[in-house]
C-alpha positions as protocol buffer text, in pm:
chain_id: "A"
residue {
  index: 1
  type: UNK
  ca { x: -864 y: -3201 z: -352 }
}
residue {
  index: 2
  type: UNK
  ca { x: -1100 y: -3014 z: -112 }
}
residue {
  index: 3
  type: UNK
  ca { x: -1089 y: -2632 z: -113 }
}
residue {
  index: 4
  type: UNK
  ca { x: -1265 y: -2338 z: 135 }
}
residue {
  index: 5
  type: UNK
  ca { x: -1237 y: -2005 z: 185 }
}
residue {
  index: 6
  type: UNK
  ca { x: -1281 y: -1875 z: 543 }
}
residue {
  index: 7
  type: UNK
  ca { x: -1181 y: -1576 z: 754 }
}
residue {
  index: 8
  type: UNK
  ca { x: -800 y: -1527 z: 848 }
}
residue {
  index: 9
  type: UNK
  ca { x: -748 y: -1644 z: 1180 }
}
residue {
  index: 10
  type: UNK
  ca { x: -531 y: -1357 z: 1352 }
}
residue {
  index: 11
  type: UNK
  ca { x: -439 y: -1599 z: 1710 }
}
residue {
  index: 12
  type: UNK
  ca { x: -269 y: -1849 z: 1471 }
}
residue {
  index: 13
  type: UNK
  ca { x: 83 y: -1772 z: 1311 }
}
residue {
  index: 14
  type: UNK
  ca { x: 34 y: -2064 z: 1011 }
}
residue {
  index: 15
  type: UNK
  ca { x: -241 y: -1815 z: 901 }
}
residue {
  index: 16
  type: UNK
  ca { x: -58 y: -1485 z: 902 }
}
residue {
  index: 17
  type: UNK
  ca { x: 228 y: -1639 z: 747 }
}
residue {
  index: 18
  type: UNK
  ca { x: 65 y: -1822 z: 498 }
}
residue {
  index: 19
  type: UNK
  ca { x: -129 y: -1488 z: 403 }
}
residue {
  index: 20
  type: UNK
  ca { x: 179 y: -1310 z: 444 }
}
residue {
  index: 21
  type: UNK
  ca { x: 373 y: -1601 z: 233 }
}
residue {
  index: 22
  type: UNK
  ca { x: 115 y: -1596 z: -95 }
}
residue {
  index: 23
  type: UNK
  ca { x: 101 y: -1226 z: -128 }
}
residue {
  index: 24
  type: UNK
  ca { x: 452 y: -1193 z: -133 }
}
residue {
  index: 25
  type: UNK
  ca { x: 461 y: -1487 z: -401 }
}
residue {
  index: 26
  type: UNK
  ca { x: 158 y: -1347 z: -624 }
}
residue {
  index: 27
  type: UNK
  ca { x: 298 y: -935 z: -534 }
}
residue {
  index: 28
  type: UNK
  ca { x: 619 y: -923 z: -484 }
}
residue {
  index: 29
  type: UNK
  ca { x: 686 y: -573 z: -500 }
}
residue {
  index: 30
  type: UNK
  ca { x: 488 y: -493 z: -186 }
}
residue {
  index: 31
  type: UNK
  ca { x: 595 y: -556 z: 128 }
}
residue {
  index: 32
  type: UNK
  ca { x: 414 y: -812 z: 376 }
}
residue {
  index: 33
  type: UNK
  ca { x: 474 y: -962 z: 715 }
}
residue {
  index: 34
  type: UNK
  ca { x: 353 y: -1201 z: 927 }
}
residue {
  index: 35
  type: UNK
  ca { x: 302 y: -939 z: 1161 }
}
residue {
  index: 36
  type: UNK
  ca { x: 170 y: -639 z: 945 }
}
residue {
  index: 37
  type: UNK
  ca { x: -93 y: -907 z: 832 }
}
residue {
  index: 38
  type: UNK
  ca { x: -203 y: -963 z: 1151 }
}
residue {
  index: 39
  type: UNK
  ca { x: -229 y: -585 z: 1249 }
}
residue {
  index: 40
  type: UNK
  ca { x: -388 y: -455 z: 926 }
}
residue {
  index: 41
  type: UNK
  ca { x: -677 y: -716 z: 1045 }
}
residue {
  index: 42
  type: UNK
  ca { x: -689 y: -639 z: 1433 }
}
residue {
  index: 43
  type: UNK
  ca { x: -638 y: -260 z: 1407 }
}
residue {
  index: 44
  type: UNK
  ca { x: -883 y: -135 z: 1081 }
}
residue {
  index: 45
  type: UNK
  ca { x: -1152 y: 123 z: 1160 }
}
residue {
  index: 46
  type: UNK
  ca { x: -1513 y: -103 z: 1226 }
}
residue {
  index: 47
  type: UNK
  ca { x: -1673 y: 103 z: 955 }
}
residue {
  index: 48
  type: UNK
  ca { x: -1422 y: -2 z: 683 }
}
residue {
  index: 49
  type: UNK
  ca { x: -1589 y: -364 z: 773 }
}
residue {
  index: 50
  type: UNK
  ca { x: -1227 y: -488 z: 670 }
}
residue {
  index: 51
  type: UNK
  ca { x: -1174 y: -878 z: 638 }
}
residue {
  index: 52
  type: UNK
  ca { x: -881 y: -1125 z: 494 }
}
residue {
  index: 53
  type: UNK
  ca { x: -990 y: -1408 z: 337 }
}
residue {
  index: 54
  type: UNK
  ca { x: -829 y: -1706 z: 279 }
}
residue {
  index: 55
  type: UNK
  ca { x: -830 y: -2014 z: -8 }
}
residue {
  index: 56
  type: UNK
  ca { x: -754 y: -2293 z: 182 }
}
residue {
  index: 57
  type: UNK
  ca { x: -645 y: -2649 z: -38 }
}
residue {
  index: 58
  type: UNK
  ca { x: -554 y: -2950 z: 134 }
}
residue {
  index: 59
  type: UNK
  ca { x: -520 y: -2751 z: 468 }
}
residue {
  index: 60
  type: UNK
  ca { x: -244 y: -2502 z: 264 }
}
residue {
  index: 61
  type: UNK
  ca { x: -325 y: -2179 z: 175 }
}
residue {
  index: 62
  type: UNK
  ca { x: -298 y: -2092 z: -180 }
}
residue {
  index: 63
  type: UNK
  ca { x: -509 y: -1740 z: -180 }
}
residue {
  index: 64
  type: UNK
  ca { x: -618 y: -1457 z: -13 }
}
residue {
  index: 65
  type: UNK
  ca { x: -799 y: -1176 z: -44 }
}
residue {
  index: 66
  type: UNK
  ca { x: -866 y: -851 z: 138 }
}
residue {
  index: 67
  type: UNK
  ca { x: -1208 y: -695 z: 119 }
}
residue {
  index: 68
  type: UNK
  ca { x: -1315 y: -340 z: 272 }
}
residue {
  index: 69
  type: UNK
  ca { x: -1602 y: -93 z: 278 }
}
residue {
  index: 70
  type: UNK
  ca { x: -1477 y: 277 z: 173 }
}
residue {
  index: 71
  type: UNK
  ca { x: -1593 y: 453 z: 465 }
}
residue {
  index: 72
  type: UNK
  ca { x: -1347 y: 722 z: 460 }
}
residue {
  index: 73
  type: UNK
  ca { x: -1484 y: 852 z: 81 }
}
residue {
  index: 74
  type: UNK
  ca { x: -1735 y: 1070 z: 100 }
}
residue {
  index: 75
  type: UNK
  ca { x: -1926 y: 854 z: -212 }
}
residue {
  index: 76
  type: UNK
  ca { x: -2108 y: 558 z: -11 }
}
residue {
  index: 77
  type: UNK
  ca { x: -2161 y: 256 z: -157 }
}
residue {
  index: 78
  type: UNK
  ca { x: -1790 y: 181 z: -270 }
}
residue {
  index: 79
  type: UNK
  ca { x: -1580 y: -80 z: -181 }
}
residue {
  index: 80
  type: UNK
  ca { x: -1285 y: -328 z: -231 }
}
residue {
  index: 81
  type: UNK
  ca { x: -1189 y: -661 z: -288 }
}
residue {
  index: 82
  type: UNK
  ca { x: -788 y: -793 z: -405 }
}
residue {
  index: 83
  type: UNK
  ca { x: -725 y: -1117 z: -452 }
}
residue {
  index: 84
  type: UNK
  ca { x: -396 y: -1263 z: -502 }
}
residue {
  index: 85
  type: UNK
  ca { x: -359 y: -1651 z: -539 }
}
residue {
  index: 86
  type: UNK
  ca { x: -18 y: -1852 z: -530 }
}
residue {
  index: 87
  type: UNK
  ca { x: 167 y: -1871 z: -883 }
}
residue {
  index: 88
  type: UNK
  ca { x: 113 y: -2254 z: -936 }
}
residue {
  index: 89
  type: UNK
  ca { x: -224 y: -2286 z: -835 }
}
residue {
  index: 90
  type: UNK
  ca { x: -379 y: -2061 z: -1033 }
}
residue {
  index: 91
  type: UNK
  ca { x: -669 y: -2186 z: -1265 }
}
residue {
  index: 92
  type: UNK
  ca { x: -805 y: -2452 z: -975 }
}
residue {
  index: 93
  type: UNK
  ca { x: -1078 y: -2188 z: -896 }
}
residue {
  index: 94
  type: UNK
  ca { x: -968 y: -2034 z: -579 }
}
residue {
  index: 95
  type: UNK
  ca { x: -987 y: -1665 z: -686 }
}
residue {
  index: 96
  type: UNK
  ca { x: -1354 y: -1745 z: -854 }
}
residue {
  index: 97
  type: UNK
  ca { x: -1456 y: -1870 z: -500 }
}
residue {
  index: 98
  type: UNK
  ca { x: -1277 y: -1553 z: -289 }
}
residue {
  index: 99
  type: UNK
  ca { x: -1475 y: -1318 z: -546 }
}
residue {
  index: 100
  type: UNK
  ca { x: -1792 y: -1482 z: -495 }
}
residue {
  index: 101
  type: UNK
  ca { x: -1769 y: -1486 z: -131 }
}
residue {
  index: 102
  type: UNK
  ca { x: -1613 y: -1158 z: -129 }
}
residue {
  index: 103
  type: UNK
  ca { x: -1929 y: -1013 z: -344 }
}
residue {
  index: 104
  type: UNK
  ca { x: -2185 y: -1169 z: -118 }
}
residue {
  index: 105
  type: UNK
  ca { x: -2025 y: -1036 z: 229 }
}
residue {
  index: 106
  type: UNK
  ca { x: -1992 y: -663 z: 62 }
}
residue {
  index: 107
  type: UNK
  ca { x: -2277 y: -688 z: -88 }
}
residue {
  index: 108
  type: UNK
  ca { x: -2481 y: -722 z: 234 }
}
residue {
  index: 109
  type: UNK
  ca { x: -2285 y: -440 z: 371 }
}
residue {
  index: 110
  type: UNK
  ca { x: -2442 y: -197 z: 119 }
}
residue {
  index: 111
  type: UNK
  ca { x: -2111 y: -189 z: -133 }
}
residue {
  index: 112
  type: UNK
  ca { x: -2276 y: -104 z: -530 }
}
residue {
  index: 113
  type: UNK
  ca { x: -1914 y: -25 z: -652 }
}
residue {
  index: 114
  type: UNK
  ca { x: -1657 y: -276 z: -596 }
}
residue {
  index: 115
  type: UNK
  ca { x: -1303 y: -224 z: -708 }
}
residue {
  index: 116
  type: UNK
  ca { x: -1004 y: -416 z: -743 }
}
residue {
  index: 117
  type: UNK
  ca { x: -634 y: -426 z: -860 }
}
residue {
  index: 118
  type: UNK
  ca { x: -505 y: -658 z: -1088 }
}
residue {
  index: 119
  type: UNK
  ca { x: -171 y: -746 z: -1210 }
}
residue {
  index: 120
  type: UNK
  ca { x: -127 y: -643 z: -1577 }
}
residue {
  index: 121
  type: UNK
  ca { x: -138 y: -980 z: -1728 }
}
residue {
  index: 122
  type: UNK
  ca { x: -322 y: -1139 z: -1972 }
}
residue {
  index: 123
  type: UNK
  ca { x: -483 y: -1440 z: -1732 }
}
residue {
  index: 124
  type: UNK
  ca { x: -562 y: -1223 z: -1429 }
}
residue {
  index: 125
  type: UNK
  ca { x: -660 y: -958 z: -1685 }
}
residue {
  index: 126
  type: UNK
  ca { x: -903 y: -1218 z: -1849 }
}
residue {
  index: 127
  type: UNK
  ca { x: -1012 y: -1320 z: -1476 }
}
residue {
  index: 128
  type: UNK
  ca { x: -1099 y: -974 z: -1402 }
}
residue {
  index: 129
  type: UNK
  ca { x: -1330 y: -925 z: -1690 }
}
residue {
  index: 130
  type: UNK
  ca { x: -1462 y: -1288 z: -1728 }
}
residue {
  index: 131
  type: UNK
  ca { x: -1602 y: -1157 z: -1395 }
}
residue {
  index: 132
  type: UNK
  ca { x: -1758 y: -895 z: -1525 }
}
residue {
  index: 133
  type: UNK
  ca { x: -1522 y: -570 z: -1414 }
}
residue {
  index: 134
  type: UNK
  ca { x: -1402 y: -297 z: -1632 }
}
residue {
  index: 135
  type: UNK
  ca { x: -1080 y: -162 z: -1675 }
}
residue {
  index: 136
  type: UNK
  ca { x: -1006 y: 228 z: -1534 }
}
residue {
  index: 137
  type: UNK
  ca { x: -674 y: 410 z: -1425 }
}
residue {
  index: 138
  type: UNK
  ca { x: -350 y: 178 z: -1397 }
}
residue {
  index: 139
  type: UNK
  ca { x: -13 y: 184 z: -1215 }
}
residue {
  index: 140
  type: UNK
  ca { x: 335 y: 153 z: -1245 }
}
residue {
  index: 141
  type: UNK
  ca { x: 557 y: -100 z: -1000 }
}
residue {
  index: 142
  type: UNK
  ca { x: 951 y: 28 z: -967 }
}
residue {
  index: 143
  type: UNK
  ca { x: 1254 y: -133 z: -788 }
}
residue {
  index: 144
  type: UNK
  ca { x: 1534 y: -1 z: -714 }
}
residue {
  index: 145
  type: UNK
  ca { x: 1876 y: -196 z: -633 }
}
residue {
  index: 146
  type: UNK
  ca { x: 1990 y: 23 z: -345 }
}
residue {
  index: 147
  type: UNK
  ca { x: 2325 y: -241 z: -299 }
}
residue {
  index: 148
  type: UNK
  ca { x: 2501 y: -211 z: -642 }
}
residue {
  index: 149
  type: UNK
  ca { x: 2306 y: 51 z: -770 }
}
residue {
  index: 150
  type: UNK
  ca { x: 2405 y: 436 z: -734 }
}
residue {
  index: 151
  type: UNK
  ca { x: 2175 y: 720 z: -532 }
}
residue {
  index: 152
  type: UNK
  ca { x: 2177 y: 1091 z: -616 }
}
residue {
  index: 153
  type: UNK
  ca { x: 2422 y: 1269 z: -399 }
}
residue {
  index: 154
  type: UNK
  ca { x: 2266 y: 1346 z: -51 }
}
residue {
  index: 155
  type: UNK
  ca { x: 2176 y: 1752 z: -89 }
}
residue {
  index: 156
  type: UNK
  ca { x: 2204 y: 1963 z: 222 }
}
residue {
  index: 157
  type: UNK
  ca { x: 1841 y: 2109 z: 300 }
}
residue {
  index: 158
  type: UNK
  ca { x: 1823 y: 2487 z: 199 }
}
residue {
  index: 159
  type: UNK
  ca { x: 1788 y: 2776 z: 452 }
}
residue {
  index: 160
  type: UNK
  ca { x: 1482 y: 2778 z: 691 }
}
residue {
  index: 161
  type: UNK
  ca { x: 1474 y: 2365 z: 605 }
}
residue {
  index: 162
  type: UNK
  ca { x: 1540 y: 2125 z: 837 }
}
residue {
  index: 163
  type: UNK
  ca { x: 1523 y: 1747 z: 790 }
}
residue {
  index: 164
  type: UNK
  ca { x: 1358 y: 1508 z: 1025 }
}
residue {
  index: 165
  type: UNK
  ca { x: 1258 y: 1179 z: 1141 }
}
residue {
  index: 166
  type: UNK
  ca { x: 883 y: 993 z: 1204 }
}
residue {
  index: 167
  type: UNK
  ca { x: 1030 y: 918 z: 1518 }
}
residue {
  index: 168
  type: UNK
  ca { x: 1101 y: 1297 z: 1640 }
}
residue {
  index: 169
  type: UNK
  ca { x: 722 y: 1320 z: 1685 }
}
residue {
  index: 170
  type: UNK
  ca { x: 664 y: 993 z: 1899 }
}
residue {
  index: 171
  type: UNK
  ca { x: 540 y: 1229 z: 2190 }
}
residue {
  index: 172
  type: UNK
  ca { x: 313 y: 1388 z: 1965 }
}
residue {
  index: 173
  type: UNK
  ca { x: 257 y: 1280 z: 1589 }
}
residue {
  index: 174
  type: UNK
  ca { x: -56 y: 1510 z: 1560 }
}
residue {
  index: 175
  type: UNK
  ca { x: 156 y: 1729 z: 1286 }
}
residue {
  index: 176
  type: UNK
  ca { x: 218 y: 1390 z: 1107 }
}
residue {
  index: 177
  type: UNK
  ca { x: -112 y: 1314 z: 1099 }
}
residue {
  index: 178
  type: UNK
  ca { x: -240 y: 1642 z: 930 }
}
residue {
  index: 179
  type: UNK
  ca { x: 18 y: 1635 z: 667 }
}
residue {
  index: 180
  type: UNK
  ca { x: -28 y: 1311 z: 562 }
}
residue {
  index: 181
  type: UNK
  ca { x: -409 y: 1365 z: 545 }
}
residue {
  index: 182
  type: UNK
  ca { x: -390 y: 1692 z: 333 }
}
residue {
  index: 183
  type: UNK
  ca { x: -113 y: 1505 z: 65 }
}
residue {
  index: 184
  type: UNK
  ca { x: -362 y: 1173 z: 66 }
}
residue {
  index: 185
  type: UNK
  ca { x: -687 y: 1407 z: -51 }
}
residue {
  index: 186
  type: UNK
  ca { x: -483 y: 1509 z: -363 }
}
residue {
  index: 187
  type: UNK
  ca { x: -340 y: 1151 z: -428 }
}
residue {
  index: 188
  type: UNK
  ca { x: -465 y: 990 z: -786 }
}
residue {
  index: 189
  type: UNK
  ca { x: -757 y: 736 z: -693 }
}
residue {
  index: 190
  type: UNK
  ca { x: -1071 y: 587 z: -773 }
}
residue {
  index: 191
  type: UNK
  ca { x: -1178 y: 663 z: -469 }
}
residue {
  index: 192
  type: UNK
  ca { x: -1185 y: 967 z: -308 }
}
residue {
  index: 193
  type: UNK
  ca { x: -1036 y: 976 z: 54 }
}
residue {
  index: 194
  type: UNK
  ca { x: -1082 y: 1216 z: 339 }
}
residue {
  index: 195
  type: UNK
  ca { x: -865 y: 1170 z: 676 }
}
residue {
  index: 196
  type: UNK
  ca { x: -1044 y: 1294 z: 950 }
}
residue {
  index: 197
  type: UNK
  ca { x: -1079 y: 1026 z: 1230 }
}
residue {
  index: 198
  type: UNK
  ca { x: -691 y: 1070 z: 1401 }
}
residue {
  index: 199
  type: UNK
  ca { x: -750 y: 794 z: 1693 }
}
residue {
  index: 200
  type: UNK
  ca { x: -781 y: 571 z: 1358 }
}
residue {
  index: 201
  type: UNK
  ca { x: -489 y: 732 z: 1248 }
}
residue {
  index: 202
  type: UNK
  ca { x: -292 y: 615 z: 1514 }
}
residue {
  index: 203
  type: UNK
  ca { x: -402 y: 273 z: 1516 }
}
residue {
  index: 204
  type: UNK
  ca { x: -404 y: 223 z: 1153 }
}
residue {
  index: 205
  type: UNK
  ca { x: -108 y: 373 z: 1033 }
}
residue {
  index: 206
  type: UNK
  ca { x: 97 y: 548 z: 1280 }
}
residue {
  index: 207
  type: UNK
  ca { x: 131 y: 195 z: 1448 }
}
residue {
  index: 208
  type: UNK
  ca { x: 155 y: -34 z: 1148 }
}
residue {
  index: 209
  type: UNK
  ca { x: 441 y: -292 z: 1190 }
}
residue {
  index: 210
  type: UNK
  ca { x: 592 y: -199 z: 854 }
}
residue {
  index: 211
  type: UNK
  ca { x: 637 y: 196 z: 938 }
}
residue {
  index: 212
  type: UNK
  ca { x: 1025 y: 230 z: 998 }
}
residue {
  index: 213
  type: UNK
  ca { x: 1015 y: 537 z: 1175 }
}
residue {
  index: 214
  type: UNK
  ca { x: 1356 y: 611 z: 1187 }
}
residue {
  index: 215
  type: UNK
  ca { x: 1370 y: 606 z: 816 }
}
residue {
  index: 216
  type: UNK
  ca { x: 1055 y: 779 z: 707 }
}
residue {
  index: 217
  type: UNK
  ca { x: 1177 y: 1117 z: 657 }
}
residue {
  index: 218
  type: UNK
  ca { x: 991 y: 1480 z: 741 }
}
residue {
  index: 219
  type: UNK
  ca { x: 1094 y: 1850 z: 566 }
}
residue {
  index: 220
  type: UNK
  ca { x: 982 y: 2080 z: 833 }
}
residue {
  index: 221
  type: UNK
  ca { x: 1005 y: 2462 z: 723 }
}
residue {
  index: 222
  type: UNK
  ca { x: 1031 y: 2717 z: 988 }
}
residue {
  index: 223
  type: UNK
  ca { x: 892 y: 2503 z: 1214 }
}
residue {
  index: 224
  type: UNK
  ca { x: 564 y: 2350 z: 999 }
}
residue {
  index: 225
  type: UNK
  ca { x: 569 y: 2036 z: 856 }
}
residue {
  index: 226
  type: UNK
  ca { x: 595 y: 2074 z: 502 }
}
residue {
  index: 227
  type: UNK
  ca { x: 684 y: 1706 z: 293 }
}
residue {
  index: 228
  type: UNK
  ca { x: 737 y: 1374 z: 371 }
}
residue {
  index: 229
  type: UNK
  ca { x: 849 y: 1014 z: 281 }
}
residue {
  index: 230
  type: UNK
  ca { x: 724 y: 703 z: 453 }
}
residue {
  index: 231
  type: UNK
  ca { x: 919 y: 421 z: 470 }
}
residue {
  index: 232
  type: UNK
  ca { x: 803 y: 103 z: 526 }
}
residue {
  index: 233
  type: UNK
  ca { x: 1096 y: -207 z: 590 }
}
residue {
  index: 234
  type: UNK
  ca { x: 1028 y: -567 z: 644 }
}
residue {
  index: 235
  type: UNK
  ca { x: 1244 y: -649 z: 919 }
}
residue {
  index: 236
  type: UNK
  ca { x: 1504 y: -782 z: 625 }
}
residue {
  index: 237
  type: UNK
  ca { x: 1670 y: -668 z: 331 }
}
residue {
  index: 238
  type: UNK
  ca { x: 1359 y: -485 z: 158 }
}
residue {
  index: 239
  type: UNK
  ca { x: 1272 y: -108 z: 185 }
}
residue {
  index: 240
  type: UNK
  ca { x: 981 y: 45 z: 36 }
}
residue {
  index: 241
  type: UNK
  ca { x: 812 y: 405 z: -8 }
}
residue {
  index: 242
  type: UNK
  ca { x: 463 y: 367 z: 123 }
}
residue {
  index: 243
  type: UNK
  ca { x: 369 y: 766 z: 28 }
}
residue {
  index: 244
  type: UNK
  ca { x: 518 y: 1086 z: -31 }
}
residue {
  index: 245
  type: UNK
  ca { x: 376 y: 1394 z: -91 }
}
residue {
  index: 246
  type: UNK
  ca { x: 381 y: 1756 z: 19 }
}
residue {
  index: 247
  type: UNK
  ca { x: 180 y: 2034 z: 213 }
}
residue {
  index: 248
  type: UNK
  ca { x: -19 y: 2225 z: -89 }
}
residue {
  index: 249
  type: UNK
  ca { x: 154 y: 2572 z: 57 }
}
residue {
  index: 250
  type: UNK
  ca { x: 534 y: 2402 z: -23 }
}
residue {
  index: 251
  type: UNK
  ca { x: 468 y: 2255 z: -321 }
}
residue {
  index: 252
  type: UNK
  ca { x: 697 y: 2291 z: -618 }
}
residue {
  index: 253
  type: UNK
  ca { x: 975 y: 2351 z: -387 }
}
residue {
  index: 254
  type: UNK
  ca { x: 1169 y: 2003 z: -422 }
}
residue {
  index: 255
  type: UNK
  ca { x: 1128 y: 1950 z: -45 }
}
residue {
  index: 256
  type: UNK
  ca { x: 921 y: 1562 z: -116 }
}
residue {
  index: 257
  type: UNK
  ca { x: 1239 y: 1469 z: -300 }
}
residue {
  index: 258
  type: UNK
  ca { x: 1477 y: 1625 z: -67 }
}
residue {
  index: 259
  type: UNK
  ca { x: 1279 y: 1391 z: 180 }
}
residue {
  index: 260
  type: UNK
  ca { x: 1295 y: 1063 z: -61 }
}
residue {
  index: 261
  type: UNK
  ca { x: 1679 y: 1132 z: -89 }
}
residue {
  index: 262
  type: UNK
  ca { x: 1793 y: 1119 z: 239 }
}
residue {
  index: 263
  type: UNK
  ca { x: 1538 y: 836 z: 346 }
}
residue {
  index: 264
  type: UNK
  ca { x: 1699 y: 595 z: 67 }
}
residue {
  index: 265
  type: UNK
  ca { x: 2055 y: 713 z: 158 }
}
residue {
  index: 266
  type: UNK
  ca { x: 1957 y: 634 z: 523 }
}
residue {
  index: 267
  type: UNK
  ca { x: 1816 y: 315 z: 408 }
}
residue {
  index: 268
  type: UNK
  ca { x: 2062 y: 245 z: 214 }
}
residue {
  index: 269
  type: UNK
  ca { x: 2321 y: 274 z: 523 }
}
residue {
  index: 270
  type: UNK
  ca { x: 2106 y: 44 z: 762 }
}
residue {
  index: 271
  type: UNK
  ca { x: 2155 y: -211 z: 525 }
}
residue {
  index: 272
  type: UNK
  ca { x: 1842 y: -236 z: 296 }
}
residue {
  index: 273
  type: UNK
  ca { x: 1914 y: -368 z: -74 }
}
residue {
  index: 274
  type: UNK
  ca { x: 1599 y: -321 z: -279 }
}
residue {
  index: 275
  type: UNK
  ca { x: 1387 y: -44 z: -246 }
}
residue {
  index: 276
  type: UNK
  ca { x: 1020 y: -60 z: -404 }
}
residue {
  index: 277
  type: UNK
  ca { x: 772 y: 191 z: -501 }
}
residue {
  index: 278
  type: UNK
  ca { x: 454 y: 303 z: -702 }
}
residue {
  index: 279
  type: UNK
  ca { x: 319 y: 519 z: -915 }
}
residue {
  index: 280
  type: UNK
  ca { x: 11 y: 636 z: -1113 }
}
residue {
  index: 281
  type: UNK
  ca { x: 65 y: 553 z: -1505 }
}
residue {
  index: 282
  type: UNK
  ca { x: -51 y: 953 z: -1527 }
}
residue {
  index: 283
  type: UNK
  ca { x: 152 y: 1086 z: -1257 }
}
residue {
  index: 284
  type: UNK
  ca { x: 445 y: 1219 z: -1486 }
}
residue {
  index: 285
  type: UNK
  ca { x: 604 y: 1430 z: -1219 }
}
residue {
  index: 286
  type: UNK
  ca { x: 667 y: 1152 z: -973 }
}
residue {
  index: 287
  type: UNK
  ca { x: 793 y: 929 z: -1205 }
}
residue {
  index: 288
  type: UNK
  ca { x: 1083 y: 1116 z: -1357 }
}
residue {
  index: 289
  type: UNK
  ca { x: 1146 y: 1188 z: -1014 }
}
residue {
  index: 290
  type: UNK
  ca { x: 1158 y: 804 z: -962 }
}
residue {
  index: 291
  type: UNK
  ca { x: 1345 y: 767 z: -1239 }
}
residue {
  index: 292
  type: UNK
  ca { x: 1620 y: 1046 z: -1140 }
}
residue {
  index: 293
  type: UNK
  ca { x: 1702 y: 826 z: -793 }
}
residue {
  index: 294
  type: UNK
  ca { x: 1757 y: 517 z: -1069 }
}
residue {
  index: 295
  type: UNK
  ca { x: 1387 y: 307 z: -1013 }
}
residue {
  index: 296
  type: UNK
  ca { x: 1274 y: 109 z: -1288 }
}
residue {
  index: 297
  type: UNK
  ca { x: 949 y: -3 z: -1378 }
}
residue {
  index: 298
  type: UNK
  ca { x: 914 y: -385 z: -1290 }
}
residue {
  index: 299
  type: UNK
  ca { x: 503 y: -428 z: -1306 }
}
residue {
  index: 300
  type: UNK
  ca { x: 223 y: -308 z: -1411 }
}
residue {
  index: 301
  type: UNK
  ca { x: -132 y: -315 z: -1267 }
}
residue {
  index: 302
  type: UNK
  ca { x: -471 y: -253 z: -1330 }
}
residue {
  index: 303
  type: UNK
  ca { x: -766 y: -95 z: -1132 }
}
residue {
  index: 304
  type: UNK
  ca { x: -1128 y: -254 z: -1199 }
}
residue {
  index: 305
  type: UNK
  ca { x: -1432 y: -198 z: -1118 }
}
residue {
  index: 306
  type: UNK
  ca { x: -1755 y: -403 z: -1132 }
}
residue {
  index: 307
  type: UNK
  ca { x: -2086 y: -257 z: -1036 }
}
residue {
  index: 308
  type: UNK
  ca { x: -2306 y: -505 z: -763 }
}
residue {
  index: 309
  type: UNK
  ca { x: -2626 y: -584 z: -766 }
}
């Protein structure tokens, strides 16, 4: 059997949905598309250098692996590399050969620091540190059955609180923009992240195929925009929160969990049966509030890191 690894080709649809395919085989609590694949490659900011690799057997693809440049920390030198391979063809050495070629192309770029998530099992575990990474922080995976399970009732907004939509700022998502920023510098990560560029914005996330604006809900208070919950859908039956957080001055208020509320209720009434979502192993907060809407933990993952050169 003869195996490569080459760039993604984004003007052929067997590539997109074969990536799109084996990371929703080898992850399938995230949510990937065809589509979202395709954008996520065509739209990323040139500095982040941002690539998708594919392991290519017998003309099938059997692994992939997205690599980036950090260019939006204000550390240089760090960067990224996941790799997901097909459950089945695992031990053939397709991840060894994304890593290596992964390494090489960020190492020319100037990444020291690479990091990586890993599944929290014992082979891709091994893999990890066979390879020379460490472990560092970890995460949780929860699902939620949204069909035959049962939601908190929906809770009417208190005074001065009104509850929007994504899509009420489609003429001007500026205020979008700056909330989501200020909640993503306080997010737990190995990397620190600073939102500045908004045309990137735009492109990157504001126009990402898996945003369901309709269902990614905004608390606005007396006018500012004060919490939110993204919601990202798949075009089928799967619903899942891509971030939610809240304005510094309105925190401790409820008003992110008023917004998760009545985006899964909404969900819930298009028609979406599981909803997915994730959380730092640390982040105790968000996870009994995960656990009050009825998510359980499904998967666990760990964050490596590997210093080049």
């Amino acid at each position: 059997m003869t195996m490569i690894v080459r760039d993604l080709r984004p003007d052929v649809r067997a590539d997109a949905e074969g990536f799109s395919e084996t990371r929703r085989l080898a992850l399938p609590y995230m949510l990937s598309t065809p589509e979202s694949v395709v954008h996520t490659l065509t739209h990323a900011h040139p500095d982040a250098h941002f690539g998708q690799l594919v392991a290519e057997e017998d003309g099938e693809i059997i692994g992939t692996a997205q690599i980036s440049v950090a260019h939006e920390s204000p550390e240089p030198g760090q960067g990224s590399a996941n790799i997901y391979v097909r459950p089945g063809h695992t031990g053939r050495g397709a991840g060894s050969l994304l890593l290596r070629t992964a390494e090489e192309r960020l190492g020319r770029l100037g990444v020291t620091k690479l990091f990586t998530w890993v599944l929290d099992e014992p082979d891709n575990r091994a893999f990890a540190e066979r390879h020379g990474f460490r472990a560092s922080r970890s995460a949780w995976f929860l699902r939620l059955d949204l069909a035959a399970g049962s939601l908190p009732p929906r809770q009417d907004p208190p005074a001065g609180v009104e509850l929007r939509t994504a899509a009420d700022f489609a003429d001007d998502p500026r205020p979008v923009f700056e909330l989501d920023a200020e909640a993503s510098s306080d997010e737990p990560s190995d990397i620190d992240v600073d939102l500045t560029d908004y045309e990137a914005w735009i492109e990157e996330t504001w126009k990402q195929p898996l945003l369901d604006r309709d269902l990614t809900t905004i608390a606005v208070v007396d006018g500012r925009l004060a919490a939110f919950s993204a919601a990202y859908t798949d075009g089928g039956s799967r619903y899942a929160t891509a971030m939610t957080g809240t304005a510094r001055a309105f925190r401790g208020r409820g008003l992110a969990k008023l917004a998760k509320n009545d985006s899964l209720h909404r969900a819930r009434a298009a028609g979406y049966t599981e909803a997915f979502t994730g959380n730092d192993t640390g982040n105790e907060p968000m996870i009994a509030i995960n656990k009050w809407f009825g998510y359980e933990t499904c998967a666990k993952e760990v964050r490596y890191v590997r210093e080049l050169g």
